[in-house]
N, C-alpha and C positions, 0 to 999 in steps of 0.2 A: 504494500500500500504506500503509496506516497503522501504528498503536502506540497500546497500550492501556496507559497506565502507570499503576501503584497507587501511592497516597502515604499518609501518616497525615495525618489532617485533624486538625484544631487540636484537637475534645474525646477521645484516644484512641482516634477512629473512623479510618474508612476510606476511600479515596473513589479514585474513577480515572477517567480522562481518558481521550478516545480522540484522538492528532494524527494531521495529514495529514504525508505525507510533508516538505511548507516546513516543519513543526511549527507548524502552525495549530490548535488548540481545536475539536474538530468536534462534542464529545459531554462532559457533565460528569455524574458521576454523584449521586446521591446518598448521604447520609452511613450508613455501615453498622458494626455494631457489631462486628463481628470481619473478617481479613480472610478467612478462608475465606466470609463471607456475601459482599464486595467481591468476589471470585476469581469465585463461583460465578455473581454478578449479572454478571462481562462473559461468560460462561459463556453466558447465557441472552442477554443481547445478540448473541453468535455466532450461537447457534442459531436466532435469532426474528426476525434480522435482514433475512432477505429474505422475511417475511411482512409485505406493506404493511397489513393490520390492526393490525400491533402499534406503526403509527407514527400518533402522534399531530399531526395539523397543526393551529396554531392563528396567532391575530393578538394581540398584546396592546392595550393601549386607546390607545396612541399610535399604533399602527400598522404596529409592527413584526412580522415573521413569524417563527415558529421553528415548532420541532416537538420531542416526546416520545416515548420509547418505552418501551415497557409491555411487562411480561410475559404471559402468556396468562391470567390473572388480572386484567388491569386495574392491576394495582400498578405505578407509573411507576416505571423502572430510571435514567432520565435525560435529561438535554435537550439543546438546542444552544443557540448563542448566538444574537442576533438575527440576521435579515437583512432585507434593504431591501427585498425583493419578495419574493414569492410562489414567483417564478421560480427565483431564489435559494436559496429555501430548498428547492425542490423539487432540485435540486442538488444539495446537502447530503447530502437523503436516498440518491438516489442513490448518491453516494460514500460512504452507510454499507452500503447494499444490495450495494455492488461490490468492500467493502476489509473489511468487518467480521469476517468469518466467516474471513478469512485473516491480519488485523491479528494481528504479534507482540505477547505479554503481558513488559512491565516492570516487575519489584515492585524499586521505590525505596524502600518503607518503611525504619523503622529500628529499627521493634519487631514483636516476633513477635503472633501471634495474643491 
């Protein structure tokens, strides 16, 4: 099972995390100007999360492997960190495909909307 925690990001945005239960980093989101936009994007992570179109797998130019998830617009909601294979990162996915849609929401923020 995982956890979705909201934080304030450094310009009075938004931003949330998804951990593994070690509290491992599996998914970081991007930066969103209020948090009901943050709320509603893990909202759409929940729901979009076991549609394998909505995951983006890519390599970066050194080598490394991660992947993105995008909402049914194409608009990326967030990524993961690297991983050293393919295999790995496929993995990853999986444990978002298997914890996401049940992962509890933690708002740690310390300002309102």
């Amino acid at each position: 099972m995982g956890k979705f925690i909201i934080l304030n990001g450094a310009n009075n945005d938004f931003q949330f995390f998804l951990r593994s239960k070690n509290g491992k980093i599996i998914l970081t989101s991007e930066s969103f100007p209020t948090k009901s936009d943050c709320l509603d994007a893990v909202k759409q992570v929940q729901i979009n999360s076991n549609l394998k179109q909505n995951f983006e797998s890519a390599t970066n130019s050194i080598g490394y492997h991660y992947f993105n998830i995008n909402d049914s617009n194409g608009k990326r909601l967030c990524y993961s960190g690297f991983y050293v294979s393919a295999g790995v990162r496929d993995r990853g996915i999986g444990f978002i495909i298997d914890n996401a849609k049940s992962a509890t929401i933690e708002d740690q923020t310390t300002a309102a909307d």
